[in-house]
FITIBA-572077 format. One record per residue (C-alpha): residue in one letter; x, y, z; residue number from 1. Coordinates in steps of 0.5 Angstrom, whole numbers. Example, Ala and Ser with C-alpha at 12.3 -4.5 7.8 and 13.67 -1.06 7.14 Angstrom:
2
[atom 'A', [25, -9, 16], 1]
[atom 'S', [27, -2, 14], 2]
***
This chain:
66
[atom 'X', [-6, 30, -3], 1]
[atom 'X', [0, 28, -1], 2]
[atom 'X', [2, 22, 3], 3]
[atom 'X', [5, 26, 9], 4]
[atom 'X', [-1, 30, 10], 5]
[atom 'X', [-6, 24, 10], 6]
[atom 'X', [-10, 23, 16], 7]
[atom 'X', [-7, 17, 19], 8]
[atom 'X', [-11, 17, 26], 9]
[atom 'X', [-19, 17, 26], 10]
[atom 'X', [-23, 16, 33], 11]
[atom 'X', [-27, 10, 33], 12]
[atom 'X', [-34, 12, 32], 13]
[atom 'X', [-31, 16, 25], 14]
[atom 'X', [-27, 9, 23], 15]
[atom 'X', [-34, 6, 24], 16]
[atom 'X', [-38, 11, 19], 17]
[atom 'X', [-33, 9, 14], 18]
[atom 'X', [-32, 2, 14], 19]
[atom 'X', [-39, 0, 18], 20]
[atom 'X', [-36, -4, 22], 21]
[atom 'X', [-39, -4, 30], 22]
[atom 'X', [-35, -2, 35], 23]
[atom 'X', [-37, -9, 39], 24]
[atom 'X', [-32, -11, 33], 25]
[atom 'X', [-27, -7, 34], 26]
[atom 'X', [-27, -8, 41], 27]
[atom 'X', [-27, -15, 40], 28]
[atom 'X', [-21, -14, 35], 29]
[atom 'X', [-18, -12, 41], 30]
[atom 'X', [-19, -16, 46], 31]
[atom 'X', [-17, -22, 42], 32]
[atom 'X', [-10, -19, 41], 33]
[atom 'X', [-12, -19, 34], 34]
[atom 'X', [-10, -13, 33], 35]
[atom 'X', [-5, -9, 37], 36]
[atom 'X', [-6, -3, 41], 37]
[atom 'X', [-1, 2, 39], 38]
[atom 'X', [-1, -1, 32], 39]
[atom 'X', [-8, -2, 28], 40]
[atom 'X', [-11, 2, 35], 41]
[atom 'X', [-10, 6, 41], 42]
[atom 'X', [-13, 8, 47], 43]
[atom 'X', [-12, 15, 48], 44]
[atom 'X', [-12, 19, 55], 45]
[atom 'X', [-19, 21, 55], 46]
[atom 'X', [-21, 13, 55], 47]
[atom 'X', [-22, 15, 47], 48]
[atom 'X', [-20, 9, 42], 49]
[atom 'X', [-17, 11, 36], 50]
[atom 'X', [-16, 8, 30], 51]
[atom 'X', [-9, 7, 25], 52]
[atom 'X', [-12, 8, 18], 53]
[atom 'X', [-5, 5, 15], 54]
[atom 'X', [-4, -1, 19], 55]
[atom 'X', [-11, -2, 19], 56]
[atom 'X', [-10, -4, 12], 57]
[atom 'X', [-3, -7, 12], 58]
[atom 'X', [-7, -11, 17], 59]
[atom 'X', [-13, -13, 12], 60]
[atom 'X', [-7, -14, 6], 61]
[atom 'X', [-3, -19, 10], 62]
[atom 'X', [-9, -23, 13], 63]
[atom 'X', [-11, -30, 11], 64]
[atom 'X', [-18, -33, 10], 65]
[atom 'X', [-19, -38, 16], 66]
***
């Protein structure tokens, strides 16, 4: 598959499936500024949280073991 037909954007229950992570999780991420909406996630109108799969991982890589 090529890189411009990847999905980027997944909803946050379908983010949940993949990684396991919690949506309290998530929500926490948010809440902190720890990750950035419109960058990492993204409140969509509707009120759905949208994950970015790319950013995500830029994020993971770039993150320090506190």
């Amino acid at each position: 598959m090529s890189n411009e037909h990847q999905i980027r954007w997944v909803p946050l229950k379908r983010y949940c499936e993949l990684t396991g992570e919690s949506p309290h999780t998530i929500h926490c991420r948010r809440s902190a500024g720890v990750w950035v909406d419109g960058k990492q996630s993204k409140k969509v109108q509707g009120g759905g949280i949208w994950v970015n799969l790319k950013e995500v991982e830029k994020w993971i890589e770039t993150s320090s073991c506190l």
